[in-house]
C-alpha positions as CSV (number, residue, x, y, z in Angstrom):
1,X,196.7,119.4,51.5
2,X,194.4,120.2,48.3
3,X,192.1,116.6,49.7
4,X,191.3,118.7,53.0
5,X,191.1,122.1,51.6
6,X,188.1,120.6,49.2
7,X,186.8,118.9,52.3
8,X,186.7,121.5,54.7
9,X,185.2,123.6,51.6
10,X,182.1,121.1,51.8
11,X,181.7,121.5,55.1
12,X,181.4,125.2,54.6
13,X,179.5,124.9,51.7
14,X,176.7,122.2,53.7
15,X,176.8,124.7,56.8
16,X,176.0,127.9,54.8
17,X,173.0,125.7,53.3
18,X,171.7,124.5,56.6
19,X,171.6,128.0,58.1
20,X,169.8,129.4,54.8
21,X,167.1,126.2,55.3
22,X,167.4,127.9,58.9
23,X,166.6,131.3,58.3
24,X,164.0,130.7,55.1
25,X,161.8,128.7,57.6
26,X,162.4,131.1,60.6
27,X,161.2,133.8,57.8
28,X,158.0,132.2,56.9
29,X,156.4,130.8,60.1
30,X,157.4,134.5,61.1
31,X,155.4,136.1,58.1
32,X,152.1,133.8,58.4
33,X,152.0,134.5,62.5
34,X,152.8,138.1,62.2
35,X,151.1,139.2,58.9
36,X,149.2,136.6,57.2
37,X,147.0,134.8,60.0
38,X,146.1,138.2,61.4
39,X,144.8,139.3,58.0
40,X,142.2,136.3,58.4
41,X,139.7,136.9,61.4
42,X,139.5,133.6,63.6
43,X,136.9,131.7,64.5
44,X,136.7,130.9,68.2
45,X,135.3,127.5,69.1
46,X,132.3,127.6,71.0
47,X,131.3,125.7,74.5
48,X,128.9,122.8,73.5
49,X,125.4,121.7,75.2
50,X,125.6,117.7,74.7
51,X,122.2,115.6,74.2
52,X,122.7,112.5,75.7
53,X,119.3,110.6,74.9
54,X,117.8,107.6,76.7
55,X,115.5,105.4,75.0
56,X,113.6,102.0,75.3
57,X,114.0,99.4,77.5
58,X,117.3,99.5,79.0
59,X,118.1,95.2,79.3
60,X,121.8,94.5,78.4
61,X,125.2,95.6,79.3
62,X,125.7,96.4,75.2
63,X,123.4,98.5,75.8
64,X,124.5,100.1,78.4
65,X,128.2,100.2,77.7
66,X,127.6,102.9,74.7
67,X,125.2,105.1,76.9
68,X,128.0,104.6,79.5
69,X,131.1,105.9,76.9
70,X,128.5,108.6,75.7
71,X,128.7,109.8,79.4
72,X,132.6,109.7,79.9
73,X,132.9,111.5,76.8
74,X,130.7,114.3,77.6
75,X,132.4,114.3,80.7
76,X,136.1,114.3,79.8
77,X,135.7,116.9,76.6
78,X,136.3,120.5,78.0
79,X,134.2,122.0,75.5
80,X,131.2,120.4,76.4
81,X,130.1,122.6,79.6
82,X,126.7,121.0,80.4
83,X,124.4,117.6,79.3
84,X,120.8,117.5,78.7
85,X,119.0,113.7,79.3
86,X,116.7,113.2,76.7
87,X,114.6,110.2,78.3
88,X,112.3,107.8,76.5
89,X,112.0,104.9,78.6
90,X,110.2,102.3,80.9
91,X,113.1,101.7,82.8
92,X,115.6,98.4,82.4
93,X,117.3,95.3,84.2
94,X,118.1,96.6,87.8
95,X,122.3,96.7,87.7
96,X,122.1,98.3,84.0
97,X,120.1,101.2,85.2
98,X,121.8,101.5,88.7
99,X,125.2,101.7,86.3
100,X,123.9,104.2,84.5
101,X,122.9,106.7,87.0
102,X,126.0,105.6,88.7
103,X,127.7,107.6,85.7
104,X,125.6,110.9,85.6
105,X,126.4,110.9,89.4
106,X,130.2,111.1,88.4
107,X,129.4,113.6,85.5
108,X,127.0,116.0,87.6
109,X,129.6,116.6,90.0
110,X,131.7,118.2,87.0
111,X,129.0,119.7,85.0
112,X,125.4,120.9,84.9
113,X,123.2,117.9,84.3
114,X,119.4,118.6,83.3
115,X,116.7,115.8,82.0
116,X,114.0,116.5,79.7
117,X,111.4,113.2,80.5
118,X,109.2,112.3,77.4
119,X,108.1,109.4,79.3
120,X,110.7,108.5,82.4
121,X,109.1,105.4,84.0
122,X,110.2,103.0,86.6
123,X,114.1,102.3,86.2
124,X,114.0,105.9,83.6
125,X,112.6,108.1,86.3
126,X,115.8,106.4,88.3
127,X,118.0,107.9,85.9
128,X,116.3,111.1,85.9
129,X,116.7,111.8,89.6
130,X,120.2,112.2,88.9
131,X,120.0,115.4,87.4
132,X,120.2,118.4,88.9
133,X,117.2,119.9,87.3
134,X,114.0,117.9,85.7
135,X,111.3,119.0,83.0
136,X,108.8,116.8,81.7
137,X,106.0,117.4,79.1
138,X,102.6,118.4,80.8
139,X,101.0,114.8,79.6
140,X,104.3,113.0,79.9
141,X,104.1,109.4,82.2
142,X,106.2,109.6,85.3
143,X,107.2,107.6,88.4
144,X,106.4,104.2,88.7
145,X,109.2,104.0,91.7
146,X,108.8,100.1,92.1
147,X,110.7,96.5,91.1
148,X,109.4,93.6,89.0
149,X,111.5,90.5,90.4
150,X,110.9,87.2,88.7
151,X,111.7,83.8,91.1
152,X,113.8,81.3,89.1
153,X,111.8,78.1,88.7
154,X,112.7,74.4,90.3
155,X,115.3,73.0,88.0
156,X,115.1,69.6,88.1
157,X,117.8,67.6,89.5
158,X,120.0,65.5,87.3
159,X,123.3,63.5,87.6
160,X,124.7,64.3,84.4
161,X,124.9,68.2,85.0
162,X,126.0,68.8,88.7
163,X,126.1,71.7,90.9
164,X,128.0,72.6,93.4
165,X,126.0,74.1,95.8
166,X,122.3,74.2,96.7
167,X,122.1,78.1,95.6
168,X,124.2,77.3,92.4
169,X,121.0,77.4,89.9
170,X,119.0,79.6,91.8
171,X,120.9,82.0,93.2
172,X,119.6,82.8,96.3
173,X,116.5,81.1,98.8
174,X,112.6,81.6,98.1
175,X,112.3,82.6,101.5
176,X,115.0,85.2,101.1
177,X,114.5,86.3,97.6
178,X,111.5,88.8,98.7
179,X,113.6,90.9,101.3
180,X,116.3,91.2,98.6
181,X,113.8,92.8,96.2
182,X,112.5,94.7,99.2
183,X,116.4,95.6,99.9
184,X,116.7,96.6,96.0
185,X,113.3,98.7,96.2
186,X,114.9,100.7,99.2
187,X,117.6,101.7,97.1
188,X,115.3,103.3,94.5
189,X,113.6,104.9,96.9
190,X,116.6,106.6,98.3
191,X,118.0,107.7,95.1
192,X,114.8,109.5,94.6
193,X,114.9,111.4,97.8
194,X,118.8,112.1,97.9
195,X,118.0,113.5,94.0
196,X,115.1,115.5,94.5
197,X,115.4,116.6,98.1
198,X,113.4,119.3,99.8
199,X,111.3,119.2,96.7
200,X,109.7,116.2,96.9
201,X,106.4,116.3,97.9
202,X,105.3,112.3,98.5
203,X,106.1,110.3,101.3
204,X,108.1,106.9,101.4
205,X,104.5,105.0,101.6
206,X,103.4,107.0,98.9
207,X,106.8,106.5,97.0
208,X,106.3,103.1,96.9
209,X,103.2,102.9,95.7
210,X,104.7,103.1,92.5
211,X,102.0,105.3,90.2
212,X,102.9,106.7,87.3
213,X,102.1,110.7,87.1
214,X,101.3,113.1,84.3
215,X,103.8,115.8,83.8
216,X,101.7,118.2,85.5
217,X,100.9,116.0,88.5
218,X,104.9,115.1,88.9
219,X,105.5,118.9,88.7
220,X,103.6,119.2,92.1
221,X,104.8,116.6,94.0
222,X,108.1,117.2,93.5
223,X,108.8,114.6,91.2
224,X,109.8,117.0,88.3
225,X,110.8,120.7,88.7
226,X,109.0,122.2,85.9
227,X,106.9,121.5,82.8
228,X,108.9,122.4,79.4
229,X,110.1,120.9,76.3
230,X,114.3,119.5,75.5
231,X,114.6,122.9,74.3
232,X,113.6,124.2,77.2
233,X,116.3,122.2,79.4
234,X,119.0,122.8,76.7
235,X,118.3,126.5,78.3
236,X,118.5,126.0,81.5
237,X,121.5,123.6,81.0
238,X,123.5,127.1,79.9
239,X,121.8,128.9,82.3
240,X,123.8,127.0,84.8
241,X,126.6,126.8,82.8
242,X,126.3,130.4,82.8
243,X,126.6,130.4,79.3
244,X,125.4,132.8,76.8
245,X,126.6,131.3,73.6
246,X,127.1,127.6,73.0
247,X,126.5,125.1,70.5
248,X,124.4,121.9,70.4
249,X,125.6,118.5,69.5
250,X,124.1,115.3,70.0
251,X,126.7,112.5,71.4
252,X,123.8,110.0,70.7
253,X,123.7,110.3,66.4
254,X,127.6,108.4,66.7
255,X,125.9,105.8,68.5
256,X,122.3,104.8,66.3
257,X,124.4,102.4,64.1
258,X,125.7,100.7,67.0
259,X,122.0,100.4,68.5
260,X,120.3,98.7,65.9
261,X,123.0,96.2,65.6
262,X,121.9,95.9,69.3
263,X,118.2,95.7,69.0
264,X,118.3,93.4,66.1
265,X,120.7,90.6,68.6
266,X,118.0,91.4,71.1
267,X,114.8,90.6,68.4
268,X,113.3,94.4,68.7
269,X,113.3,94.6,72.7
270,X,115.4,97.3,72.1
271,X,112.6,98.6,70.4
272,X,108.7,99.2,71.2
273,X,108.8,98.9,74.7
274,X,105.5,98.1,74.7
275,X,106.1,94.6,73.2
276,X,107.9,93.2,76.2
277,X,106.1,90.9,78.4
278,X,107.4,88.7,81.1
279,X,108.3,85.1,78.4
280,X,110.9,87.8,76.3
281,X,112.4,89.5,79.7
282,X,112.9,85.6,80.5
283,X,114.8,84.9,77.4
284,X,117.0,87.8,77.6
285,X,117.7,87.2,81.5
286,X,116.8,84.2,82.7
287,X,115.2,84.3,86.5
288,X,116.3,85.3,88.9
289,X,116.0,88.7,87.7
290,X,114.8,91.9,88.7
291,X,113.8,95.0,86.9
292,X,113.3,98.3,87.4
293,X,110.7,98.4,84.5
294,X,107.1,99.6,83.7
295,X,105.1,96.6,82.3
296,X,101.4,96.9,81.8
297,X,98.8,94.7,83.5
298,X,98.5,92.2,80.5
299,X,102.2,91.9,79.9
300,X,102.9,90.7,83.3
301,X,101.8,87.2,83.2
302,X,104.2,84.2,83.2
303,X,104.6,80.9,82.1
304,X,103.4,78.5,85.1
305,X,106.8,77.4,86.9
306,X,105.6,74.3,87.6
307,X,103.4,73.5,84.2
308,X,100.4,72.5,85.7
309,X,98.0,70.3,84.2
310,X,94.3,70.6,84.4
311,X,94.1,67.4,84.9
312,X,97.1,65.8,86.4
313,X,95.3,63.0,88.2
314,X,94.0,60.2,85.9
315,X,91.7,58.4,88.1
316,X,92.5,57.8,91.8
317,X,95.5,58.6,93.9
318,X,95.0,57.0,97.7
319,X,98.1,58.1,100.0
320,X,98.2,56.1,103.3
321,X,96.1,53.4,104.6
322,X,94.2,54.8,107.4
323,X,90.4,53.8,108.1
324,X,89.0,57.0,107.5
325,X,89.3,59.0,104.6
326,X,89.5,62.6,102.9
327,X,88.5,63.4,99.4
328,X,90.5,66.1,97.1
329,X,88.2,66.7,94.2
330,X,90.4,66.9,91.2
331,X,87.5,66.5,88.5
332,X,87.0,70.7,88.1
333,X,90.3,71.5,86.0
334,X,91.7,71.8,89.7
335,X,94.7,73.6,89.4
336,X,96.6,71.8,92.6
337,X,100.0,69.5,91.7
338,X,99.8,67.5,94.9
339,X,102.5,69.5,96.1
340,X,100.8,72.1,97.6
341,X,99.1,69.9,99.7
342,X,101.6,67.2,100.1
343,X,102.3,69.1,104.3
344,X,98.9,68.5,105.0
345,X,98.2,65.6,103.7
346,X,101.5,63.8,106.0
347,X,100.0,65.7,108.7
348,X,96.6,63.4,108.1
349,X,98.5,60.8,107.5
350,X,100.4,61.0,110.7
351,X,96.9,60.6,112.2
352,X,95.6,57.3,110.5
353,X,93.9,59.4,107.7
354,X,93.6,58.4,104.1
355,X,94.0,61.3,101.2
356,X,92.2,60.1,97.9
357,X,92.7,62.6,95.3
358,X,89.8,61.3,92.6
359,X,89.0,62.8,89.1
360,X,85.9,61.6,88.1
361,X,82.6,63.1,90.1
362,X,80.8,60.3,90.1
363,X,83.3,58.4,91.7
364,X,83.8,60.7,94.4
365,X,80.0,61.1,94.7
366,X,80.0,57.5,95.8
367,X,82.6,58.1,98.3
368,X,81.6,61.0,100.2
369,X,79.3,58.8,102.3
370,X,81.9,56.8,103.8
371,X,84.2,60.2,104.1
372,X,85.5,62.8,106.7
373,X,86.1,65.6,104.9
374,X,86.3,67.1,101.1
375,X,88.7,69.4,100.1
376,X,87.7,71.8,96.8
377,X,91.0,73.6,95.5
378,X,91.2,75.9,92.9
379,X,88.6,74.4,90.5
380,X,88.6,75.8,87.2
381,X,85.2,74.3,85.7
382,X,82.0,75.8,87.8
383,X,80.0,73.0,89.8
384,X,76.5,72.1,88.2
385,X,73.2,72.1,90.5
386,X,73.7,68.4,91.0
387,X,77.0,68.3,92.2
388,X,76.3,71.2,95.3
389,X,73.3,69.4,96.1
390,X,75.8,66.3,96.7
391,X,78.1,68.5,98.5
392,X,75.6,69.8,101.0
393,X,73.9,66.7,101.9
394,X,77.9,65.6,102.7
395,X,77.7,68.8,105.1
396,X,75.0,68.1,106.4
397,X,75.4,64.8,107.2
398,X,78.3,66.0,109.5
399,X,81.0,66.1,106.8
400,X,83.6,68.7,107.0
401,X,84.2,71.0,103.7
402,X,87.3,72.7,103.4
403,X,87.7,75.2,100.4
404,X,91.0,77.1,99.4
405,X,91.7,79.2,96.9
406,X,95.0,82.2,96.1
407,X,94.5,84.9,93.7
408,X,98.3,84.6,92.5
409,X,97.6,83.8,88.5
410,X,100.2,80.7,88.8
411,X,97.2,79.3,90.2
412,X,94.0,80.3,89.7
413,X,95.1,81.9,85.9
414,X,93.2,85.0,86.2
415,X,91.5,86.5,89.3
416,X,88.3,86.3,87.7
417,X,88.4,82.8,88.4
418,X,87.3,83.4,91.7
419,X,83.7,82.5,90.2
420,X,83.9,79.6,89.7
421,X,85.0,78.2,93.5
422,X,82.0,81.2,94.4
423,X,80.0,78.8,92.8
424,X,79.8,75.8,95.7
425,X,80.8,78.7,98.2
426,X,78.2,80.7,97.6
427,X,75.6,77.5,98.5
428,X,77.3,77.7,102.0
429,X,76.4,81.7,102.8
430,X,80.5,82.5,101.6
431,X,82.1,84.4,99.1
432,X,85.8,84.6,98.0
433,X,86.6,88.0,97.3
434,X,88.3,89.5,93.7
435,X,91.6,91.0,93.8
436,X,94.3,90.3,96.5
437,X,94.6,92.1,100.4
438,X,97.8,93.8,101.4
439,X,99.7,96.5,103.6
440,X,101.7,99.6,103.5
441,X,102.5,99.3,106.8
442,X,103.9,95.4,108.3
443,X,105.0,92.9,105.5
444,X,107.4,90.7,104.3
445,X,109.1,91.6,101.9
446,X,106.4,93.2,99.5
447,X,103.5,94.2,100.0
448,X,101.3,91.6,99.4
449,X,102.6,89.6,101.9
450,X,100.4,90.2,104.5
451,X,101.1,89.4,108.5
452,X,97.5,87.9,110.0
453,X,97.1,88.8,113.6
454,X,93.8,89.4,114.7
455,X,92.0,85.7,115.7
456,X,88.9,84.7,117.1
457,X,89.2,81.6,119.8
458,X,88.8,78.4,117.3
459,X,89.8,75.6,117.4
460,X,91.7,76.2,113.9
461,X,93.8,79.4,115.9
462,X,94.6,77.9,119.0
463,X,98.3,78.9,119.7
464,X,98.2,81.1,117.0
465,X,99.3,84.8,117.3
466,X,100.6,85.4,113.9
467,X,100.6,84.4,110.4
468,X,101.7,84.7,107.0
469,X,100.1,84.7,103.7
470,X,101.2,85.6,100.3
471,X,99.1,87.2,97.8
472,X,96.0,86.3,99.7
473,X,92.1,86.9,99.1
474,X,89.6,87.6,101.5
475,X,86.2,85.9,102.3
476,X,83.1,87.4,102.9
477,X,80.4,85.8,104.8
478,X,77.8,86.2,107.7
479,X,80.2,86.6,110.4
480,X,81.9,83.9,110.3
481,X,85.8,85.1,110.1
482,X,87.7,83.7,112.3
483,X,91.0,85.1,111.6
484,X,92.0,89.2,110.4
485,X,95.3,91.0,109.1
486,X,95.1,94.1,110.4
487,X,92.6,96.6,109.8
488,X,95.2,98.9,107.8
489,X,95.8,95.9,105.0
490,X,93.8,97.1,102.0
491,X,92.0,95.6,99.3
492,X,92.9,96.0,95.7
493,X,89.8,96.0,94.3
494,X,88.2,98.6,97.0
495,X,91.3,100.4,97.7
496,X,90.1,100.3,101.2
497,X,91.5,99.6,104.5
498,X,89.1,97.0,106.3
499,X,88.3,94.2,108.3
500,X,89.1,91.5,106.1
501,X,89.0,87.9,107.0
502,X,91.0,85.7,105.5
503,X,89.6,82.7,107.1
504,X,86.3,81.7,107.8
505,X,84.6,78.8,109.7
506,X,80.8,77.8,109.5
507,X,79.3,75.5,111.8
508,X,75.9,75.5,110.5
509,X,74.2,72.7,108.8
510,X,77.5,70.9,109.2
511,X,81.3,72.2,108.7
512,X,82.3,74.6,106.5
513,X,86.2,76.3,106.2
514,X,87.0,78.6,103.6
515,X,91.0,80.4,103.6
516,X,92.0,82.8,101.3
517,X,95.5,81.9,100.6
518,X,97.0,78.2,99.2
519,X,101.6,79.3,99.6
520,X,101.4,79.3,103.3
521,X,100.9,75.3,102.5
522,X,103.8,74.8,101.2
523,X,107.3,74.5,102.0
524,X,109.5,76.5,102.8
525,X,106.4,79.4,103.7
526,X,104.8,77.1,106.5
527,X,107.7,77.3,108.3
528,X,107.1,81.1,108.5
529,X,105.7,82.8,111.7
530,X,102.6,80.1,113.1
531,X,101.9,79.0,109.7
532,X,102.3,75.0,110.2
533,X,100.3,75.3,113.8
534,X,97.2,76.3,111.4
535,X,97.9,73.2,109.5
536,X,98.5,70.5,112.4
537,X,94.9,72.7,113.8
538,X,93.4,71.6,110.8
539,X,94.8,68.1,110.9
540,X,93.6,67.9,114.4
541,X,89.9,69.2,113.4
542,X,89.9,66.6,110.3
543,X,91.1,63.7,112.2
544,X,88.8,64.6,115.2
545,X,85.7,64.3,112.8
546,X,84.5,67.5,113.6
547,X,84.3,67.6,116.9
């Protein structure tokens, strides 16, 4: 009996400690709730403003990811009550931007959401529109609602690597690929007008014109709601968070490290937007690929898809056997491949024609006697005294000229090349025309793909009633245009709606054609609208001698 009398006493003994450990801790929680943390005054934790900034050239999904997690967590943290866009930028790679405004769309529907545009252009305005409230510096650049969309260049074909389909490398069809960009154009545009609303001030023509605005001049069409600096957007921001006071913070500070680690993989296009140019944008993603992104004029040219060669041709090419023959002049630094035209040159073919393409002048000079017809493409080197004095006896003599040229810089470089084609044109009363034509109103795709379809009778339009040319001059002679886009196409370089004709056709002192465009040649364009009818008409005219 004396074992469980000493073990019932411990029992006791451990009970009476556990409700003393009890009680003491009861006794002080109780003392520092009820006397000692009121003796202390507390400091209440105030609702936050976040700064979410925007900046650079917006090109990878790393990129995006941590401007992406900098909007969930604004957006998921109860203290922060309203976000501010700080926005640096010339836009980005088309999904990373539409991903990103994608995200403010989600936030703004919890929480006040105002941008404060240092520069917002292209891809950056995008972003902007969807705040609910916009303010830009009076000098600030804004707008530039457009796409850049870079074609992915013939791969050639191998039996080593194979694909599995005829869009595997490409991705899509050159004949499709500008409606898509049209397509992804539209969906800017809309985002600007759901955004902005009643307050926009410019129409869809005038949307897509894609200028870029000063502060001031965005304030008045609509673009932007007010001129004022971040700080002034951090007010408003609690304004409509109906807050009176708040705190700052900046969710992009956590983020800088991360970003340079970023720019650095990316060799500095995360940095100085202005050093991008079309060759980096193709090493970071390789074409297709499109871009809402403000490039300036000099940054936008590309390496030549197909690497032409000045001089391709090393002496004589003959293609078919026929009696009669037609000269291609290759000895100007011509900028033609043969392939653009390989069409016509079948089509001459098909009628007992002969296509010599020569590369010596003197060679040719001896063969124009016996010829039909000379075709002068895209020269790069300016013909000397001599060499038009050749060329017009050849007209004369009832010889048939035919000069093309295309303002697109993959062939003639740069559009001040038109020069040098001016100079045997201009012997023949015709001038090719600087800068490109095209409309606001009918096109395919974008906008410098014009529609022709105004025609005189000609043998060159016969059973014609439309056209399409890409990125096509015009020529300008002494009435002698035998075929018009509409009078609504403009010109770049006079910013002018006109009367521009794109072909031309001379009958005296011999037979001179001039056209103002060099794709609609090709395949798969000459298969567009009456395209390959003006090439069997020219054919025809060729084979025919003239007559």
């Amino acid at each position: 009996m004396s074992g469980v009398a000493a073990s019932l006493s411990r029992r006791k003994l451990l009970l009476i400690i556990a409700l003393c450990i009890i009680i003491g801790t009861s006794s002080i929680v109780y003392l520092y709730y009820a006397i000692i943390l009121p003796a202390y005054p507390r400091r209440e934790v105030k609702p936050v403003i976040a700064i979410l900034r925007i900046e650079g050239a917006i090109l990878s999904s790393d990129v995006t990811s941590i401007y992406v997690e900098q909007i969930r967590e604004a957006l998921m943290n109860d203290s922060v009550r309203a976000v501010v866009l700080v926005i640096d930028s010339p836009g980005g790679e088309v999904t990373q931007i539409e991903h990103i405004y994608l995200e403010l769309l989600e936030l703004k529907k919890v929480k006040p959401l105002v941008a404060s545009a240092v520069k917002a252009l292209s891809g950056a305005y995008y972003i902007a529109v969807a705040s609910d409230y916009i303010y830009a510096l009076p000098s600030s650049p804004v707008g530039n609602i457009g796409v850049i969309a870079q074609w992915s260049p013939a791969q050639p074909l191998s039996e080593q690597a194979l694909e599995t389909g005829v869009y595997k490398i490409s991705g899509t069809s050159r004949l499709s690929f500008p409606i898509e960009v049209k397509v992804i154009l539209d969906n800017f545009v809309s985002a600007v007008k759901l955004g902005r609303g009643d307050r926009l001030k410019l129409s869809d023509v005038e949307l897509r014109r894609a200028k870029v605005y000063s502060g001031v001049e965005a304030v008045s069409l609509g673009l932007v709601d007010e001129v004022g600096s971040p700080q002034k957007a951090v007010e408003k921001a609690a304004s409509m968070a109906n807050l009176t006071e708040y705190e700052v913070a900046d969710l992009s500070r956590g983020a800088l490290s991360t970003l340079q680690i970023i720019k650095e993989g990316l060799n500095g296009t995360q940095l100085a937007w202005s050093t991008l140019d079309l060759q980096l944008l193709n090493k970071i993603n390789p074409p297709p690929a499109v871009y809402y992104l403000y490039l300036p004029p000099e940054k936008l040219e590309a390496n030549t898809p197909q690497n032409r060669s000045e001089n391709e041709f090393k002496g004589t090419a003959v293609i078919g056997g026929g009696n009669r023959s037609v000269l291609i002049d290759m000895s100007h630094g011509n900028r033609i491949t043969g392939l653009e035209l390989e069409i016509l040159v079948w089509e001459l073919v098909k009628r007992s024609m002969t296509a010599e393409f020569i590369n010596d002048w003197r060679e040719l000079r001896e063969k124009l006697r016996n010829s039909t017809a000379l075709i002068i493409a895209l020269p790069m080197i300016s013909y000397s005294r001599e060499e038009i004095e050749d060329v017009k006896h050849f007209v004369e003599d009832g010889g048939i000229l035919i000069l093309l040229y295309d303002p697109a810089t993959e062939y003639s470089r740069t559009p001040e090349l038109v020069k040098v084609i001016n100079s045997i044109a201009n012997a023949f009363r015709m001038s090719f025309a600087s800068g490109y034509l095209y409309s606001e109103e009918r096109y395919y795709g974008i906008y410098r793909n014009i529609y022709v379809t105004e025609f005189v009778d000609n043998i060159l339009t016969r059973g014609i009633s439309s056209l399409l040319f890409f990125t096509a001059t015009y020529i300008r002679s002494d009435g002698q245009g035998i075929a018009w886009p509409p009078t609504s196409a403009y010109s770049s370089q006079s910013e002018r709606p006109g009367k521009y004709p794109v072909i031309t056709f001379s009958k005296d002192n011999g037979t001179v054609i001039a056209i103002g465009d060099m794709t609609f040649l090709t395949e798969p364009y000459c298969y567009l609208e009456d395209n390959y009818n003006l090439i069997t008409n020219l054919a025809d005219y060729i084979a025919s001698g003239g007559s």
